[in-house]
C-alpha positions as CSV (number, residue, x, y, z in Angstrom):
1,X,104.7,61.8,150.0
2,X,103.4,63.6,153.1
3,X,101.4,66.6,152.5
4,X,101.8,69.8,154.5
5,X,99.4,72.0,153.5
6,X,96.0,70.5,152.5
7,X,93.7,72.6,150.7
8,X,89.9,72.0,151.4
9,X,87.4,73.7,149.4
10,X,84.4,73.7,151.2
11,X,81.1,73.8,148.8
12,X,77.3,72.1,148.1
13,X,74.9,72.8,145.9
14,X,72.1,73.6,148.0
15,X,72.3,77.1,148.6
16,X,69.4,79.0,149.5
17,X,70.0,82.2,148.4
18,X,71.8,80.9,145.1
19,X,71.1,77.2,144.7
20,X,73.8,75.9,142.1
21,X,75.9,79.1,142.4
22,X,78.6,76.6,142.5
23,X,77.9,75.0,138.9
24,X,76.9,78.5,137.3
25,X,79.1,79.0,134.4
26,X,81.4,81.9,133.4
27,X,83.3,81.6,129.9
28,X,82.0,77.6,129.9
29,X,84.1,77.0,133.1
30,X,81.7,75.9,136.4
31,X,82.2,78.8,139.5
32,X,83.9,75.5,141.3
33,X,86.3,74.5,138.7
34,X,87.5,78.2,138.3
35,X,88.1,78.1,141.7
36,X,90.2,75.2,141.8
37,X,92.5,76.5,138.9
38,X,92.8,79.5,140.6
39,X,93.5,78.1,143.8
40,X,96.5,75.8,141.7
41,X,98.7,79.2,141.4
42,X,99.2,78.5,145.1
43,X,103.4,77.3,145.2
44,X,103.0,76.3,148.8
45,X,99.9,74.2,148.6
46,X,100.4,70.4,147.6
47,X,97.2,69.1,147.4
48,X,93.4,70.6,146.9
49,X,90.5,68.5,147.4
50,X,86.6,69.1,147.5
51,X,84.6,68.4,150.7
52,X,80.9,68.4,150.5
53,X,77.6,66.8,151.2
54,X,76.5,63.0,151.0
55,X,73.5,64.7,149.2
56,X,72.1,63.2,146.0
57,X,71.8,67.0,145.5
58,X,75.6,67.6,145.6
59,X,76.3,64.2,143.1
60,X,76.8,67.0,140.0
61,X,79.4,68.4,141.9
62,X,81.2,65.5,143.2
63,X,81.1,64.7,139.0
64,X,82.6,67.8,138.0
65,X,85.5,67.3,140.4
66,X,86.3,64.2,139.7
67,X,86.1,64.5,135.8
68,X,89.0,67.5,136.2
69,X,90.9,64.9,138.1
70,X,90.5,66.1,141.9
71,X,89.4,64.0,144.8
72,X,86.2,64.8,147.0
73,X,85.5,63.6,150.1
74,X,81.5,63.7,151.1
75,X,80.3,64.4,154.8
76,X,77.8,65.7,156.8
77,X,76.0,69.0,155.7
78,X,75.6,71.1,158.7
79,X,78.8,69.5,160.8
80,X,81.0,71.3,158.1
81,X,83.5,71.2,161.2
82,X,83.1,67.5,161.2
83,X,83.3,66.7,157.1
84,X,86.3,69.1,157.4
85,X,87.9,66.9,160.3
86,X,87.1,63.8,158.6
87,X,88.1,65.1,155.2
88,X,91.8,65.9,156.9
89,X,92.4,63.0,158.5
90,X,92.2,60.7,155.2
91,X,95.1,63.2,154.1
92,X,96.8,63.7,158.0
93,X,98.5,67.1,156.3
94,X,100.7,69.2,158.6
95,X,97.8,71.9,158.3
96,X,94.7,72.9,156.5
97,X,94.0,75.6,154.0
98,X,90.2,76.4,154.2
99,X,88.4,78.1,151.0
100,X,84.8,78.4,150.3
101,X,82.9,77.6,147.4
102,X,81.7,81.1,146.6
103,X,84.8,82.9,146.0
104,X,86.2,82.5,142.6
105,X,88.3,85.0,142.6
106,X,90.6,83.6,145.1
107,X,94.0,84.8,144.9
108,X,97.0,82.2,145.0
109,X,99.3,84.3,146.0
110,X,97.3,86.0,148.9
111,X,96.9,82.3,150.0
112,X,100.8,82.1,150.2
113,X,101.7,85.2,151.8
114,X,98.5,83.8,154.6
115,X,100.5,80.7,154.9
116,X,104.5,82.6,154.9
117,X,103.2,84.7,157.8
118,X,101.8,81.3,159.6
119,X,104.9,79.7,159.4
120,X,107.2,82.5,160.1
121,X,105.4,83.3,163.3
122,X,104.6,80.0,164.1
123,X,100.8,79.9,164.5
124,X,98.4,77.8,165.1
125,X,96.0,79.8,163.2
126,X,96.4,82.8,160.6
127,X,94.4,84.3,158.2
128,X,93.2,87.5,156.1
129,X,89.6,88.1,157.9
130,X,90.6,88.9,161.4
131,X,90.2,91.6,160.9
132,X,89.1,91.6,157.3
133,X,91.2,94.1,155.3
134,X,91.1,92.2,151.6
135,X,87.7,92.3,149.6
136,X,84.7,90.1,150.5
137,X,85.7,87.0,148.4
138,X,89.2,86.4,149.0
139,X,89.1,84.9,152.7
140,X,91.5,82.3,153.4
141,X,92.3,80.9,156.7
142,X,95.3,78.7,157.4
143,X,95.3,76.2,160.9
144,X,97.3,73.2,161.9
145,X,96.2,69.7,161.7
146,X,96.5,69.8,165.5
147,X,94.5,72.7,166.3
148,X,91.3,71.3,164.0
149,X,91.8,68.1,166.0
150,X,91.3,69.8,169.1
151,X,88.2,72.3,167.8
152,X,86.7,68.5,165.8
153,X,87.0,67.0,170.1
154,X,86.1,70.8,172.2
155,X,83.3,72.4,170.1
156,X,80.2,71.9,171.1
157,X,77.8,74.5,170.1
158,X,75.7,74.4,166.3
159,X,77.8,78.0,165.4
160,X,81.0,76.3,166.3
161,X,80.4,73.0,164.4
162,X,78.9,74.9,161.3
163,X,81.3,77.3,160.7
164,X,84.6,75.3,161.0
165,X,87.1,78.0,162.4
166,X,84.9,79.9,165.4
167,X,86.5,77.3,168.2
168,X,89.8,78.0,167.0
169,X,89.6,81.6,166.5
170,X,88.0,82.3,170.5
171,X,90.3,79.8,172.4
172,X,93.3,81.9,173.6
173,X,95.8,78.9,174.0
174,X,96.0,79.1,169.8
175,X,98.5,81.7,168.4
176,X,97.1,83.1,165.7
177,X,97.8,86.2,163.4
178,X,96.4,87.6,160.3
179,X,97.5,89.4,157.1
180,X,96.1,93.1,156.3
181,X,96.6,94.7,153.2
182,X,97.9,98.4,153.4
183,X,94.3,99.4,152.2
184,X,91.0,98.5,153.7
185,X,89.0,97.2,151.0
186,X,86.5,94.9,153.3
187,X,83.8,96.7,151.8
188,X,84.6,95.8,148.3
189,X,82.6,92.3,147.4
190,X,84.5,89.3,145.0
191,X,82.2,87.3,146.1
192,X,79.0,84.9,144.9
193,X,76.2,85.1,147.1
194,X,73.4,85.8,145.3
195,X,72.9,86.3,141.3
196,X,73.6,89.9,141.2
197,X,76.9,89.0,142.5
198,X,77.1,86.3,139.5
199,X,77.1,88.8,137.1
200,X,79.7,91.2,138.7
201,X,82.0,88.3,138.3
202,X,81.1,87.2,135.0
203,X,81.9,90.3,134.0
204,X,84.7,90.9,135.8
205,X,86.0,87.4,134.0
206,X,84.7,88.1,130.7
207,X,86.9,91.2,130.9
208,X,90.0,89.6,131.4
209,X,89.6,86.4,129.1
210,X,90.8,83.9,128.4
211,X,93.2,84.5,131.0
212,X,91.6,83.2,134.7
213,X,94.9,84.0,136.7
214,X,94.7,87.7,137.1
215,X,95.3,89.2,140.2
216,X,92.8,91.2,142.7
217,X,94.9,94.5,142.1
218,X,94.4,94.1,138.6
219,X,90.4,93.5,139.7
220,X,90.2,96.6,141.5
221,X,92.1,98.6,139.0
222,X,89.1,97.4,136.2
223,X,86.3,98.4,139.3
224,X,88.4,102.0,139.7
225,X,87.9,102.5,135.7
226,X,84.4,100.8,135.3
């Protein structure tokens, strides 16, 4: 069955501020896997896959995908653009659905309303960062199959290749747009960059369990009262 919109989660184990951030555990789930069941609320994504590092460093994470049943696709570490390119073609979706491995409070229905507005103004590009309005943690970005093609061929600097998206986002002859939220909550962080930010989240989690599909309003109501 073709695939139109590809999921890539984008993670490694390697981190320097937070090295295994990614396997930490909240409630005896891994960061990653809640990430992915999150991400599986999404009704307009059809598949989600795990692109990271050909490092033995990275093999525990590869693992723990694979046991929950999801396919991973290992590239280079620093040409993220590249293991995302790679990654894609295998697939050839319609278009990509970037997430990083250090938001597990991604919100599945945020993804869909980034990927309604994409199609209904028929971008190239589209996202919630541009400017950011959405807390730190929920970033999503959205591009055709087509347009990474071009960015994989075009970009040339370290920045560019490192960071996936930069090529896309400066080229004028992409439409883009990008979904705000009627508030600007950019300063709010959801997201797991260091440990301190680990236990906001674990909290945040262990507030809500067992349930893992709560909502971000439902977040920022619990930060308003706590």
């Amino acid at each position: 069955m073709a695939i139109k919109y590809l999921a890539i989660i984008q993670a490694r184990c390697g981190s320097t501020r937070f090295p295994n951030k990614v396997l930490q555990k909240i409630n005896n789930k891994t960061l990653i896997r809640i990430i992915f069941e999150r991400l599986r609320k999404s009704k307009k994504i059809d598949k989600i896959i795990l692109a990271t590092t050909k490092k033995t460093e990275d093999d525990s994470l590869a693992k723990e995908i694979n046991s929950l049943g999801y396919e991973v696709f290992r590239g280079s570490e620093n040409n993220v653009l590249k293991r995302y390119f790679d990654a894609a073609k295998k697939y050839n979706p319609h278009s990509v659905v970037r997430i990083t491995g250090d938001c597990p409070l991604i919100d599945g229905s945020i993804v869909d309303k980034i990927i309604n507005l994409y199609e209904r103004s028929e971008a190239d590009y589209c996202s919630n960062v541009i400017p950011p309005t959405f807390p730190d943690g929920l970033d999503a970005e959205v591009f055709s199959m087509s347009a990474l093609k071009v960015a994989h061929k075009n970009a040339i600097d370290n920045f560019q290749r490192e960071h996936v998206t930069p090529f896309i986002i400066k080229n004028d002859n992409f439409k883009k747009n990008n979904l705000t939220y009627h508030l600007d909550l950019s300063n709010e962080r959801l997201t797991v960059d260091e440990e301190d930010d680990y236990s906001v989240i674990k909290n945040i989690f262990k507030n809500f369990y067992p349930e893992i599909n709560f909502s971000f309003e439902d977040v920022m109501l619990l930060l308003q009262s706590n």
